[in-house]
N, C-alpha and C positions, 0 to 999 in steps of 0.2 A: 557305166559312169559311177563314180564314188563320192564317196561325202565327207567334205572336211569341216571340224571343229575344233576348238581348244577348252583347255580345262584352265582354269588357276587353281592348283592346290596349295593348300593354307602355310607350306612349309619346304624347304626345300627338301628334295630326297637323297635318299643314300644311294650308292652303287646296286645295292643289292634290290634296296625297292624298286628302281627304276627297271632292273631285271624281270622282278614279280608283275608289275605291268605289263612290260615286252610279253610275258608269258603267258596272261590273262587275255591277250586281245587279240584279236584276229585284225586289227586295225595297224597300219605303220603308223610307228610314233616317234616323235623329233620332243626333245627335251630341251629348256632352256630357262634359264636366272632370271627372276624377274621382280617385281618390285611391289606390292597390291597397289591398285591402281589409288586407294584410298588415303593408303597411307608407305609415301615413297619411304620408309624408312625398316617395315617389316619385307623378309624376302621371303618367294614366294616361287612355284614352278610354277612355269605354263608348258602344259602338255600339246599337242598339235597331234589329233587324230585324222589320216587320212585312210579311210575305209573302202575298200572296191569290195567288200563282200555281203556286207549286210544289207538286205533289200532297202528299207528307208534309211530319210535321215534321221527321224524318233528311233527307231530300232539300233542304230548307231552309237546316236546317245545315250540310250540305254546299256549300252556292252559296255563304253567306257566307262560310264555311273560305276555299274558291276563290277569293272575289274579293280577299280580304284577303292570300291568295299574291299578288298581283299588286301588293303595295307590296313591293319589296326591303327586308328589315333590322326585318321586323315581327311580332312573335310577338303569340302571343294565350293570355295567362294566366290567361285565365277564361272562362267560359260559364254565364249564369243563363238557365233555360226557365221560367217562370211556369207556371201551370199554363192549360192551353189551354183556348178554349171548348169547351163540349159539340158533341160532331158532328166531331171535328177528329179526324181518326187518325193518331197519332204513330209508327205502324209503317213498315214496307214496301209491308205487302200490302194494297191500299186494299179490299179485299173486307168485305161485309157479315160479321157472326159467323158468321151463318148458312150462308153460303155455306163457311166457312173450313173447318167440319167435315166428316169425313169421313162417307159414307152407310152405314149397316149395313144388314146384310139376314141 
C-alpha cells in the first residue's frame, strides 16, 4: 500500500526542474498550476506524490522534502496529506498494534 501527498511550491517550475524531481524521487509524480491558496494571484506548483516504496508516510514526506532541496531558490509553502488507505501506517514504527504494546505479567 502507498502514500499519497502533495507539495505547494512557492513557484512554478521549468521543464527541467520538474525533471530533477522526476529524478530525485522514487515516488510517481503529477505536476500541476496552481494558485497559493493565500493569495489567488501568486502561481505556484502543486506537486502530488504517490509513493508504493517508502515504508511510512513520515519517511515519504521526507524523500519529497529532500528531493525538492535539490532545486536551489525553492521553498515549499504547503503540504496537503489526504487521508490514506486503510492498511497504510503513517508512523515510524511499521509494527503491528499488537506487537507495539508492552507485555504484563
Amino acid at each position: 500500500m502507498g502514500h499519497q501527498f502533495a507539495l505547494i511550491l512557492d513557484r512554478e517550475l521549468t521543464e527541467q526542474e520538474s525533471v530533477t524531481l522526476k529524478e530525485r524521487s522514487s515516488a510517481d509524480l503529477t505536476f500541476a498550476g496552481a494558485a497559493l491558496p493565500t493569495d489567488a494571484s501568486v502561481a505556484v506548483t502543486r506537486v502530488t506524490f504517490e509513493d508504493e516504496v517508502t515504508p511510512t508516510l513520515a519517511q515519504a514526506i521526507e524523500a519529497g522534502f529532500e528531493a525538492v532541496k535539490a532545486i536551489p531558490d525553492l521553498g515549499i509553502p504547503g503540504l496537503s496529506v489526504p487521508a490514506q488507505p486503510a492498511g497504510t501506517d503513517s508512523g515510524d514504527d511499521a509494527r503491528p498494534a499488537e506487537e507495539k504494546t508492552e507485555a504484563h505479567s
